[in-house]
PAGU-692348 format. One record per residue: residue number from 1; x, y, z of N, C-alpha, C in turn. Coordinates in nm, 3 decimals, padded with zeros to 5 digits. Atoms other than C-alpha are relative to their C-alpha. Example, Ala and Ser with C-alpha at 12.3 -4.5 7.8 and 13.67 -1.06 7.14 Angstrom:
BEGIN
MARMAR  num      n.u      n.v      n.w     ca.u     ca.v     ca.w      c.u      c.v      c.w
MARMAR    1   00.089  -00.119   00.000   01.230  -00.450   00.780   00.090   00.120   00.000
MARMAR    2  -00.082  -00.119  -00.006   01.367  -00.106   00.714  -00.077   00.109   00.073
//
This chain:
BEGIN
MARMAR  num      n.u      n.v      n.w     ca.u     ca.v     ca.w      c.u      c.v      c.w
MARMAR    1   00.013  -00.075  -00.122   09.922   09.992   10.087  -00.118   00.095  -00.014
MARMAR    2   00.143  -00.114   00.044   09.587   10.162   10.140   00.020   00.147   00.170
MARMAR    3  -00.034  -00.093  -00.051   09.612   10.507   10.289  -00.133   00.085   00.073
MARMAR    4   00.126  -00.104  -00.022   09.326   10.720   10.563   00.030   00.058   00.031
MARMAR    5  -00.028  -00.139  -00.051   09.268   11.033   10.622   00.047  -00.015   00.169
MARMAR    6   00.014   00.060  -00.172   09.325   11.011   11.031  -00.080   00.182   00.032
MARMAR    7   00.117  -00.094  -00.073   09.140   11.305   11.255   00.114   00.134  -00.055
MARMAR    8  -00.072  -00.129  -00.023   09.456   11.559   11.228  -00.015   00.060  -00.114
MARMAR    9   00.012  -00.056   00.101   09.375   11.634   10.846  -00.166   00.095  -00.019
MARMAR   10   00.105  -00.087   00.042   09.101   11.925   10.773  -00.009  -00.010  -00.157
MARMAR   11   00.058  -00.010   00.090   08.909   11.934   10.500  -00.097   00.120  -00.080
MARMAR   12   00.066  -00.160   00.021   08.763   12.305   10.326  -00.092  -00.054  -00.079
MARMAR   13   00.080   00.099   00.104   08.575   12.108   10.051  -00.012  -00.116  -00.065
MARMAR   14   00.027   00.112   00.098   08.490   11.848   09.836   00.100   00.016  -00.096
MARMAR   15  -00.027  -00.119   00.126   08.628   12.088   09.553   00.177  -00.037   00.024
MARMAR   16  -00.120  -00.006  -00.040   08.985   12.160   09.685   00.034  -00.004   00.163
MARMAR   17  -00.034   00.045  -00.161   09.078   11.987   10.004   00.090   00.093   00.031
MARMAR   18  -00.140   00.000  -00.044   09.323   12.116   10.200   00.061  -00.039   00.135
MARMAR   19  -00.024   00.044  -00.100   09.513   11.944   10.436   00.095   00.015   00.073
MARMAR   20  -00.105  -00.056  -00.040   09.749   12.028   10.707   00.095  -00.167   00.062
MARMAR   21  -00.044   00.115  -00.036   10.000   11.747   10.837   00.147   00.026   00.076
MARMAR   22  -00.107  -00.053  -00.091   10.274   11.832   11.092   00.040   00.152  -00.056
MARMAR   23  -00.012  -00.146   00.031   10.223   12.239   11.039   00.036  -00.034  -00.192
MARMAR   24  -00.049   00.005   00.113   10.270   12.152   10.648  -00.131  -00.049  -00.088
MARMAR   25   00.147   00.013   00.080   09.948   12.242   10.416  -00.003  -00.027  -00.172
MARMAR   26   00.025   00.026   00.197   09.895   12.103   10.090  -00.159  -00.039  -00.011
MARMAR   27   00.135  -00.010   00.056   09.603   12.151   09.873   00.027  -00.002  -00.152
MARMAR   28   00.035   00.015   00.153   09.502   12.099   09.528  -00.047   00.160  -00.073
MARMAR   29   00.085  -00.171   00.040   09.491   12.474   09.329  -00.076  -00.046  -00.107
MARMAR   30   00.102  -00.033   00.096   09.232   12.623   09.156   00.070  -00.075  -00.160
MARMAR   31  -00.052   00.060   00.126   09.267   12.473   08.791   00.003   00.137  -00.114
MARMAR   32  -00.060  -00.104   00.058   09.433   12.686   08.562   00.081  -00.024  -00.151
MARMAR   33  -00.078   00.011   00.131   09.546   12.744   08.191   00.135  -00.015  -00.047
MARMAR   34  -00.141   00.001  -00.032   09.902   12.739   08.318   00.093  -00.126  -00.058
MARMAR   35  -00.071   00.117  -00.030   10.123   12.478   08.199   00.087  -00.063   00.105
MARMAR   36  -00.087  -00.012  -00.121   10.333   12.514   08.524  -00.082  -00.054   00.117
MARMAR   37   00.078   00.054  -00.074   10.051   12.387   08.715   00.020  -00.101   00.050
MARMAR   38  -00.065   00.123  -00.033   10.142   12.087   08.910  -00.125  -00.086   00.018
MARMAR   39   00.091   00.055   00.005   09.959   11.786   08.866  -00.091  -00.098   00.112
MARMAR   40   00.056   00.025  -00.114   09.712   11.575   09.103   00.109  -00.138   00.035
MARMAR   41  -00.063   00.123  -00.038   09.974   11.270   09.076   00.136   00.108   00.085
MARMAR   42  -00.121  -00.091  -00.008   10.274   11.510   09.127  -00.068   00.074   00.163
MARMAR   43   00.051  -00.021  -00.104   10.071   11.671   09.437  -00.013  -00.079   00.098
MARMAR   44   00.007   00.084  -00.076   10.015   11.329   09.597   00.135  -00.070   00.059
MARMAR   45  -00.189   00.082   00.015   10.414   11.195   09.564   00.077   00.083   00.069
MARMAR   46  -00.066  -00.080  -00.130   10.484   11.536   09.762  -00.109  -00.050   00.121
MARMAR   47   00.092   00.038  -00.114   10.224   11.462   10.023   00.068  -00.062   00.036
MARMAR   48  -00.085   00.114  -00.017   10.346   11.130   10.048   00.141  -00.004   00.114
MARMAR   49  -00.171  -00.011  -00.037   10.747   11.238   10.069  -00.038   00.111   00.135
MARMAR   50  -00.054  -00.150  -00.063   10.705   11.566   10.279  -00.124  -00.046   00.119
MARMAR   51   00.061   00.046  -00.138   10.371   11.436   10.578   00.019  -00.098   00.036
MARMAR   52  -00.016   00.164  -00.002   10.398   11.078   10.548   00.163  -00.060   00.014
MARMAR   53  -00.154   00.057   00.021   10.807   11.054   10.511   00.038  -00.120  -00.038
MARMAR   54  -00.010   00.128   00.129   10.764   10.796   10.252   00.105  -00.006  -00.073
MARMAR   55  -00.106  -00.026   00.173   10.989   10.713   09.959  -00.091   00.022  -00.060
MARMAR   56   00.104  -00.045   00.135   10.856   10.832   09.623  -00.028  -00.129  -00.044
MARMAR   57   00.092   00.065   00.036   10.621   10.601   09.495   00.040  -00.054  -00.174
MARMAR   58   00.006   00.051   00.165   10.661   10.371   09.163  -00.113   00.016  -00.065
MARMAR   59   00.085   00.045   00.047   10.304   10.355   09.102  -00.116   00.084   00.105
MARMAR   60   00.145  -00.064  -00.050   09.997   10.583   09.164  -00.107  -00.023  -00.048
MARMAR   61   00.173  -00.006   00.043   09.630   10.437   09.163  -00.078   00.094   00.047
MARMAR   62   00.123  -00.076  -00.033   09.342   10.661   09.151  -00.128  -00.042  -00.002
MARMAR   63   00.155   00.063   00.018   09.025   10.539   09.250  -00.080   00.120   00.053
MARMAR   64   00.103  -00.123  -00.019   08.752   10.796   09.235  -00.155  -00.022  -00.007
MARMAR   65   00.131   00.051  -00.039   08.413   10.795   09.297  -00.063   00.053   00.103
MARMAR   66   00.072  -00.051  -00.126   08.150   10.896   09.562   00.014  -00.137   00.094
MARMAR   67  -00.008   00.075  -00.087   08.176   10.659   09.855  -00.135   00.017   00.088
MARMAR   68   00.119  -00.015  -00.120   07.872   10.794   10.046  -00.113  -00.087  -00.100
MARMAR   69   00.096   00.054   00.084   07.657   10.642   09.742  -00.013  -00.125  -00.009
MARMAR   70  -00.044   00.134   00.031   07.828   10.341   09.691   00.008  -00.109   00.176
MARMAR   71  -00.011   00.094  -00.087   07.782   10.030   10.008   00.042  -00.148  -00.049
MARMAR   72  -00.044   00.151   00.086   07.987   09.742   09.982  -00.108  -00.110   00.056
MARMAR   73   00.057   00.147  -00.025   07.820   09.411   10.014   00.022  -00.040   00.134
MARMAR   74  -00.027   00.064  -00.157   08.033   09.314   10.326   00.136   00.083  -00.010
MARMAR   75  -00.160  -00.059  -00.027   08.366   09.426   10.483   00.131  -00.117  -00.099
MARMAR   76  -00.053   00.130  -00.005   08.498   09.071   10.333  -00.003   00.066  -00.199
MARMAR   77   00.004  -00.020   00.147   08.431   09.237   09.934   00.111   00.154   00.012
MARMAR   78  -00.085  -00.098  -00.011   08.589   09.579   10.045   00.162  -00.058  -00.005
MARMAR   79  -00.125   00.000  -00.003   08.897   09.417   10.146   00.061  -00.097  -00.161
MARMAR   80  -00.084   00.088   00.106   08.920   09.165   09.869  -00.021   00.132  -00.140
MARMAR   81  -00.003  -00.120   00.128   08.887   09.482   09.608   00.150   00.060   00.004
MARMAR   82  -00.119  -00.030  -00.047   09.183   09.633   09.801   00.109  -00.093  -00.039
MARMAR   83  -00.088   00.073   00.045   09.379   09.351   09.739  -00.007  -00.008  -00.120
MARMAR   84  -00.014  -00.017   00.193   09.328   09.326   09.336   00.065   00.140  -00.010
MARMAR   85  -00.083  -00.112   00.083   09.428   09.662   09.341   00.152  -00.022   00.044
MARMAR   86  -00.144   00.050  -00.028   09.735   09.554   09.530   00.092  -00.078  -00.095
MARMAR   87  -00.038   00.070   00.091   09.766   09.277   09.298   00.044   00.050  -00.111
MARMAR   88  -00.043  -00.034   00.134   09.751   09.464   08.981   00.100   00.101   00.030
MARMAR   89  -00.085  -00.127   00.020   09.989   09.762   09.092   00.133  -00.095   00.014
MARMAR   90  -00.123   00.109  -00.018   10.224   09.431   09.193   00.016  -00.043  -00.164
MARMAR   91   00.025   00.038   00.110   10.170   09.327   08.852   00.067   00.108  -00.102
MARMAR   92  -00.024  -00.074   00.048   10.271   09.613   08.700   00.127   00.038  -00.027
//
């Protein structure tokens, strides 16, 4: 399942997004020496449960990267990428 932003989410930075989603803002904090700090998978699995009203998730990929840099070939390589990652998280 591939997931977009849609128009109702704001964005403050690059840095630490933060996004609002039916009056309910989550953001990524400042990074901190804390062990209590919650992590970016652990941040996404509430997202998920609490805007999206998902179940919790078996399996979190992270694909990272600049996107403004990177042009796919065709729409026809984008989607078949999407699917391997489908594949392998099925796989898993």
């Amino acid at each position: 399942m591939v997931f977009k932003l849609s128009s109702s989410h704001k964005l403050t930075n690059d840095r630490y997004p933060v996004v609002y989603r039916n009056n309910v803002r989550f953001a990524r904090p400042p990074p901190s020496n804390s062990s209590r700090s919650p992590s970016a998978e652990k941040l996404i699995v509430e997202f998920m449960e609490k805007a999206w009203e998902l179940p919790k998730p078996n399996l979190v990929i992270s694909v990272t990267g600049r996107m403004e840099r990177f042009k796919w070939p065709s729409l026809r390589a984008r989607y078949d990428f999407q699917r391997g990652l489908i594949a392998a998280a099925n796989a898993t």
